[in-house]
N, C-alpha and C positions, 0 to 999 in steps of 0.2 A: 781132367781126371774122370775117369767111370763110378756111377754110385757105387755106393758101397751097399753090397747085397747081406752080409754077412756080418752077425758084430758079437763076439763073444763077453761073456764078464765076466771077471775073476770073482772068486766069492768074497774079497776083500771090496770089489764092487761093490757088490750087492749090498750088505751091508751098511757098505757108507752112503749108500741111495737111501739104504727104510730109515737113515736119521736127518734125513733133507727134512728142511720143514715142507709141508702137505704144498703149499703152492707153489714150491720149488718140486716138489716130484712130477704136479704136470706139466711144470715150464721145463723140465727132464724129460718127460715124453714127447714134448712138440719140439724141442730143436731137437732131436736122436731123428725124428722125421724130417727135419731140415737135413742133417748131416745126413741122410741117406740118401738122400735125394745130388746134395753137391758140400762135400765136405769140407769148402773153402769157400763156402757161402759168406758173404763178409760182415755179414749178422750175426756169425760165430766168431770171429774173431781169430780163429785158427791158426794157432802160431807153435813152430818148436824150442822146447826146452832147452835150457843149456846145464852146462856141470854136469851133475852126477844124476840128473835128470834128462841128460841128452839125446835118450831114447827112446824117450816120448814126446808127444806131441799135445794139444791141451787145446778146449774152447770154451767158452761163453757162456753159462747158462743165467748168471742175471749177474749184477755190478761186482759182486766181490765172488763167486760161484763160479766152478769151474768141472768140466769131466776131463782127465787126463786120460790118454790112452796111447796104441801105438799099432803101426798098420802093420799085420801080418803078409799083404801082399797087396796088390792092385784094387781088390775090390774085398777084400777080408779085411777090421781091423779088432783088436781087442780094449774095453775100456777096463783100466786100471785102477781109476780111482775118482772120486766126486769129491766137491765140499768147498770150503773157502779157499785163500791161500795159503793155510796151516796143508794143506795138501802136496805142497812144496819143502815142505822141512822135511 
């Protein structure tokens, strides 16, 4: 797969980023730099959804911590949502 050049956030994003705690927001900027570089780096753990989450896709950012998101095209994706797996309900 081609990196990903392109990565939008939803504002519902953004938000659940400013309540990560502090060293989860840079361990949030260094895998976003992993994922652009190969967004099936298997450091992220890169896996899809199922149910009513089917539409997204989801990675890694430390044991219980996750970014959900979903590829708008080959090399565009959008992140939808950060945080534990309460991110899931």
């Amino acid at each position: 797969m081609a990196a990903i050049r392109f990565i939008y956030y939803t504002s519902h994003f953004v938000r659940a980023a400013k309540r990560l705690p502090a060293e989860l927001q840079s361990a949030a900027e260094e895998r976003e730099l992993l994922f652009r570089r190969n967004c099936f780096d298997p450091r992220l753990k890169t896996h899809k959804l199922s149910g009513r989450l089917r539409e997204l896709w989801s990675f890694s950012l430390a044991y219980k911590y996750r970014i959900a998101f979903r590829f708008v095209d080959g090399t565009t994706v959008e992140f939808v949502d950060t945080g534990d797996h309460d991110i899931y309900q």
